[in-house]
VEXMIPA-149136 format. One record per atom (N, C-alpha, C): x, y, z. Coordinates in steps of 0.001 Angstrom, whole numbers, plus 500000, padded with zeros to 6 digits. Layout:
# residues N
XYZ
...
This chain:
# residues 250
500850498806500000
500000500000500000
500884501241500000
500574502104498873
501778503268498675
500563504381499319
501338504936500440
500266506601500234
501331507624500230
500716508722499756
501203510037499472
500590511273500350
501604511907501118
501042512787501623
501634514261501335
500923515184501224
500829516664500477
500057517105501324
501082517932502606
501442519097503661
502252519499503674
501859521156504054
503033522213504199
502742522468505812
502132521825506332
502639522392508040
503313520950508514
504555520941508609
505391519951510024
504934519186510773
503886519534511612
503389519386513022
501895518953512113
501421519332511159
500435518738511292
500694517550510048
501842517435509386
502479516002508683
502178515035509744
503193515471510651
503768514262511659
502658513852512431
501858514255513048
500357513998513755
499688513031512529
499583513943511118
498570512742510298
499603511399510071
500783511586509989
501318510053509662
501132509310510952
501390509638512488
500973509276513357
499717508312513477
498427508881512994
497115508518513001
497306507592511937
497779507783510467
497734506682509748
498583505332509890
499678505408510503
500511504117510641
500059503173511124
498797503237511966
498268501912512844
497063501524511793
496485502671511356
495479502152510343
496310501110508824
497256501506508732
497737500922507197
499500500657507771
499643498978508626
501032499015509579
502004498601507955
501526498228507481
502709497507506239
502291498769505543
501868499638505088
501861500814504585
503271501356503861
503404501585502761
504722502623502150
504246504132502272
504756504758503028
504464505822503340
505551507330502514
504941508250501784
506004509207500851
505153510581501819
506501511584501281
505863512637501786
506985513127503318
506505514225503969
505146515267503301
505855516200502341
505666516373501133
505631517006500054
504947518634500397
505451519368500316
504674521349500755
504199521964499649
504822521452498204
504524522632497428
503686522216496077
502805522482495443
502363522013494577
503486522008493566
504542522487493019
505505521984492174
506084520802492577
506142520976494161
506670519562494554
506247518012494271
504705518332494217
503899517344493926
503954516954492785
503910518007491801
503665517561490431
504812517021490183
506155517220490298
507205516640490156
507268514936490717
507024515004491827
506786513449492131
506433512254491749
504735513092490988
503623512432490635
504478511868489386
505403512924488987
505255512632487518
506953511631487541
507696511419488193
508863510482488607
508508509138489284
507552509116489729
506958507724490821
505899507205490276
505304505807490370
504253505176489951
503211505915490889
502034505847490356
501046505858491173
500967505486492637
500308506566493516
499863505989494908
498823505175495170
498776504470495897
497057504229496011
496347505098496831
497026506128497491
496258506952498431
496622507602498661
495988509336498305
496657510278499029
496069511369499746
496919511980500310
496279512588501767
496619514220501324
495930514729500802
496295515765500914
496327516871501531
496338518168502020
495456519314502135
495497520366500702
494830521343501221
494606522047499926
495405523467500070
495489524311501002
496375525100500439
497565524990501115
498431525445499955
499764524480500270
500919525989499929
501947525756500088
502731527326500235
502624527726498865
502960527265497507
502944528121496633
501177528300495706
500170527969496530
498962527533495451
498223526583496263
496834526101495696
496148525283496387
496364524137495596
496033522677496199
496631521792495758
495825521316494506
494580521971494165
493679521324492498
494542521445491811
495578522409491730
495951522902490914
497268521930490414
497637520910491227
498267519429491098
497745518523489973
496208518192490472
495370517258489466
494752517756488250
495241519312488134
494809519691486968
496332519945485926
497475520049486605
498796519751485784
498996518420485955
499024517577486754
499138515916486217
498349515235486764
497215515211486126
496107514131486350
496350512408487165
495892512187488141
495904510995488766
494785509931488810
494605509034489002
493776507984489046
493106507463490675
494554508176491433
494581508175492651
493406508679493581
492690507563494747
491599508551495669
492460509623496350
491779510430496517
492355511456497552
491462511601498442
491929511819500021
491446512471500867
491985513693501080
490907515017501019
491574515822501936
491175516272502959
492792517338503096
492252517523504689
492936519062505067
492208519731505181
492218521033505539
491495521555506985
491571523083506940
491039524182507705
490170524945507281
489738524839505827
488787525257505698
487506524597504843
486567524534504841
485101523836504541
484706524697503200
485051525736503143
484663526844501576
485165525744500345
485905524659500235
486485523844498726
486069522399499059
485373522375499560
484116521421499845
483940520718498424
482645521253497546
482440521304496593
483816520791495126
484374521366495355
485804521620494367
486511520318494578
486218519987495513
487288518858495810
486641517639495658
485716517323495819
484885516446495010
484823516716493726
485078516872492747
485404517163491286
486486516880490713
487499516704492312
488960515488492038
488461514120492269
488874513444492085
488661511848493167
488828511897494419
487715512395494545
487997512354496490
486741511220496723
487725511200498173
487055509528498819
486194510411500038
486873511633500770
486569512546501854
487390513236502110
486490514285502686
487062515803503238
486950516209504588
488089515889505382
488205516071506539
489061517584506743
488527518074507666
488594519441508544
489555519290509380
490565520056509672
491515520139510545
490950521120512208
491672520536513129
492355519814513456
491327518184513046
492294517019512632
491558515697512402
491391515150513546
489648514875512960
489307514250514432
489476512211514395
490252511774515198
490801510412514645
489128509337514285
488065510079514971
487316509044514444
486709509170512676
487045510651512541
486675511122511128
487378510214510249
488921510180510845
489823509558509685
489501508286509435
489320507477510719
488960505883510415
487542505744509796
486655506850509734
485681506610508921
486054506832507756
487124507648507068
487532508199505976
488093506724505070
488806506467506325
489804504750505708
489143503758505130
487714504171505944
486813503056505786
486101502942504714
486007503764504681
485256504608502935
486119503850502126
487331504483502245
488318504399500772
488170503008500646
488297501784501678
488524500672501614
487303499833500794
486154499982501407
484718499779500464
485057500085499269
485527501744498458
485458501563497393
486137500838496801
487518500502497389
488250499939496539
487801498344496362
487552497755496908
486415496800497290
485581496209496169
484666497577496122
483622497436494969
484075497359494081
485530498666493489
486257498528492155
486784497089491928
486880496243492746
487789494984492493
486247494258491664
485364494299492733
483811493363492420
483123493472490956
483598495118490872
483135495544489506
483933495099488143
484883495271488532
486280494821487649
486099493068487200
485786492128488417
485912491301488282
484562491083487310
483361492207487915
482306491258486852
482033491698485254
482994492846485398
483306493091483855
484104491860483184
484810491693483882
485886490444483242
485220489463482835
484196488720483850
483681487843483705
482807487855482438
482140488884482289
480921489500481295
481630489320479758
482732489967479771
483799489775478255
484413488626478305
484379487750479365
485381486341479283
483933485299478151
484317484705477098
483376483786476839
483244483032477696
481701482724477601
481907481199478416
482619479872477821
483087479185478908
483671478103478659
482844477178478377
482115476125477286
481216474785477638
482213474140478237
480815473043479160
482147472120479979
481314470788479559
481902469978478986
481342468402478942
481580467356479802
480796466375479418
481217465260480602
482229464691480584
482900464456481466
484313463242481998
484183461825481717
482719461655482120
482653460494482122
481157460242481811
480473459018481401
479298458490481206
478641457260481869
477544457431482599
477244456103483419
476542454923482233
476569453813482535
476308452823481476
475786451709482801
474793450855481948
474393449756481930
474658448415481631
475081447337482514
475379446521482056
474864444822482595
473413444479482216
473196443723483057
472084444698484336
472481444390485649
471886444908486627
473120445626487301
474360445575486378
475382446164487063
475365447858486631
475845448449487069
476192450082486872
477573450272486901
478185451184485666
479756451188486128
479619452705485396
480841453594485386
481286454476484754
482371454437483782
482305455055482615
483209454567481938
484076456609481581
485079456116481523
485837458020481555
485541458346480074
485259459403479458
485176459601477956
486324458999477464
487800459304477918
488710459215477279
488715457457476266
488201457085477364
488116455344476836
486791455392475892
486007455787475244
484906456064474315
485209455580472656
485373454966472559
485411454631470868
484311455769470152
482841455289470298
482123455764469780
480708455076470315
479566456515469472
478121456441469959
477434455897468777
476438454954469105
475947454437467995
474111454233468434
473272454502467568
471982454478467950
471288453060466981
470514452331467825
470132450885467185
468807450837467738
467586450934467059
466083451042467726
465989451921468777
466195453108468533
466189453834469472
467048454101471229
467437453249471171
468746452599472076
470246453137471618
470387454219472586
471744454547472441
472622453921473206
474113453712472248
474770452676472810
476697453303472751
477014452945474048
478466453613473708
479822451988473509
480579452859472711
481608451452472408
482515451295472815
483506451523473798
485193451353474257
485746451084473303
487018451975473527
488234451305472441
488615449835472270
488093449373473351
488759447890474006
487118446923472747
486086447508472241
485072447282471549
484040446558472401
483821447000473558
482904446375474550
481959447456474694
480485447037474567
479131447725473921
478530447912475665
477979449384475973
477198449377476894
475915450241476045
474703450241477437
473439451145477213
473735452310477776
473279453577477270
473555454786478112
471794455152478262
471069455753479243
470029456156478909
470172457451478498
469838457879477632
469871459128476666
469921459256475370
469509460057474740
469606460324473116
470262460584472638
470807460284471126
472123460612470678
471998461776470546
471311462844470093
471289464511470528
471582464788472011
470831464346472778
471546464562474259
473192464262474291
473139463485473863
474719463017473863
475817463558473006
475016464094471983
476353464875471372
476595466327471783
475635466796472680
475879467839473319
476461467820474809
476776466178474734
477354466620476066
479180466293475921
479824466101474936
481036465486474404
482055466984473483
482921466653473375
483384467884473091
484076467264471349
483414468790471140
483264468607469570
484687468605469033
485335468848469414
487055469104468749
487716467611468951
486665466224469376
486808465205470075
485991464091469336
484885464528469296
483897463928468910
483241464437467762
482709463397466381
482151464214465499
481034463524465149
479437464020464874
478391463471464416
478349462747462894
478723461631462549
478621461088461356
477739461254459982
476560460759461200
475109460744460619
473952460760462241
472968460396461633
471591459913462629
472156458870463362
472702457368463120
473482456941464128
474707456427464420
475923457403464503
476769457251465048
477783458967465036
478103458921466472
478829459698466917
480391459236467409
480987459687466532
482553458981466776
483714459935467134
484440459381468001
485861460187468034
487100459602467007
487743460618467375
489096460634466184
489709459530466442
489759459056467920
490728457376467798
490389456463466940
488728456542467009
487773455463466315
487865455057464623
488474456317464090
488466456627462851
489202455686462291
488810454951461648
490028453553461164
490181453827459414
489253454325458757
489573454393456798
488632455663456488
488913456431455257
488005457436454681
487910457181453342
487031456990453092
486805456971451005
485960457355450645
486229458180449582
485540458933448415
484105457760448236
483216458482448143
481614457704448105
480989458413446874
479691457564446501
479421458549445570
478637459841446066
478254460948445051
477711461676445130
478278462801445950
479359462542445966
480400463620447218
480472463522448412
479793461686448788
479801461679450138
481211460990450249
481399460499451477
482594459821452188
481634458378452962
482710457351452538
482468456585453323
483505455938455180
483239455347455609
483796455694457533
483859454114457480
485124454163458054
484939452481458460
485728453252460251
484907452223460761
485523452477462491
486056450695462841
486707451825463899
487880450400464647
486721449395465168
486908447944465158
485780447678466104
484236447507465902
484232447991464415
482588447980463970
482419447418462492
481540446264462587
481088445665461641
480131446214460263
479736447515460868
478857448103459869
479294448395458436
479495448263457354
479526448643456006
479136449493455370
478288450014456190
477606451746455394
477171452875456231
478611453184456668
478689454320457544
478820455798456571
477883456220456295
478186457100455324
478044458510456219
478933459563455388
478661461197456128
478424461927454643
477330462410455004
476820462837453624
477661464261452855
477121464768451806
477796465851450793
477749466790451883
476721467302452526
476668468627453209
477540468460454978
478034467471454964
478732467207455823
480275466903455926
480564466849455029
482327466255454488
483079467890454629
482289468594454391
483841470258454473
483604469744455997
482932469874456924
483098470004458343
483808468985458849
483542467419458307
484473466560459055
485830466502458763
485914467244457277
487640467175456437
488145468467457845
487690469187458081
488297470323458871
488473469208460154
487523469125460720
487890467975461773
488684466971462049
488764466756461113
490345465340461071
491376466230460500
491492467982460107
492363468365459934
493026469219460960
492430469380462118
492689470731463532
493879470166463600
């Protein structure tokens, strides 16, 4: 935590760093800085503060006259003797405007402030992020299957392929051992990840291990032979071959 403090009275530096050291103990503390040239010079040699303390009139000028030669991002509190730049000082980034002499419960309400906002800026920040982050789809790991009266799980990774037979969707292991899944092959191809898995036809959904031959068919289709499967007329039709050629090409 960097703060910056901008006073030209001594005695009333050393009193406010006093009050702030217990509020902020790991605190980097700069300052006290007297002159608005002084400041601007600083501002403009050092990274950003996260907090600064200012007052407003300062020996050569009042201190706006800082954030209007080098603009900051920085909250400011200030803290003066007089209540007339009230107004004005809210038109900087101010967090609060405390009146001298500081009264210590003013300040810890002041701290308290700054801390909320910064708070919210994180909450806000984060749900902007979130808002521009696409979402991620997340598919399944794994698929429960039927076997018998037994129940087992099988991990996708081990998945040959999905195949639909009377309405009965059915998944295949690489190893070519057939379970029941209850679900539809539309349910199911939305739950598998497409850069993984590709829809053939109406029934069968296969991954890239599965892929065993490709040949030219007629009419611009392709014909599919898979590892493990007896079928002979696995066809992927004309309006489907640019998408699977990209697919066996990622």
């Amino acid at each position: 935590m960097r703060i910056l403090v901008i006073e030209d009275e001594n005695p009333a530096a050393k009193r406010l760093m006093s009050l702030l050291k217990p509020q902020f103990p790991e605190g980097e503390f700069f300052g006290n800085l007297d002159t608005v040239k002084e400041a601007v010079d600083w501002l403009g040699s050092h990274p950003e503060p996260d907090l600064i303390f200012c007052d407003i009139q300062l020996a050569d000028g009042l201190s706006f006259e800082i954030f209007q030669k080098r603009p900051v991002n920085s909250p400011v509190i200030f803290t003066t003797a007089y209540d007339q730049y009230a107004i004005k000082a809210f038109q900087v980034n101010a967090v609060d405007y405390l009146l001298k002499p500081i009264d210590p419960k003013d300040l810890e309400n002041a701290i308290e402030k700054f801390r909320r906002n910064q708070l919210q800026k994180k909450l806000d920040m984060q749900l902007l992020k979130d808002l521009l982050r696409p979402n991620q789809p997340t598919y399944k790991s794994r698929f429960l299957v039927r076997f018998g009266e037994k129940i087992q799980s099988i991990p996708v990774e081990e998945v040959s392929f999905f195949f639909s037979e009377e309405r009965i969707t059915f998944l295949q292991t690489l190893e070519g051992k057939r379970y029941v899944i209850d679900q539809t092959m539309e349910q199911t191809e939305g739950q598998v990840d497409p850069m993984k898995f590709f829809r053939l036809n109406r029934k069968y959904l296969s991954s890239l291990e599965a892929i065993d031959g490709v040949f030219a068919y007629s009419n611009s289709r392709l014909k599919i032979t898979l590892k493990n499967c007896q079928d002979p007329d696995i066809l992927v039709s004309r309006e489907k071959v640019a998408d699977f050629k990209r697919w066996l090409d990622q």
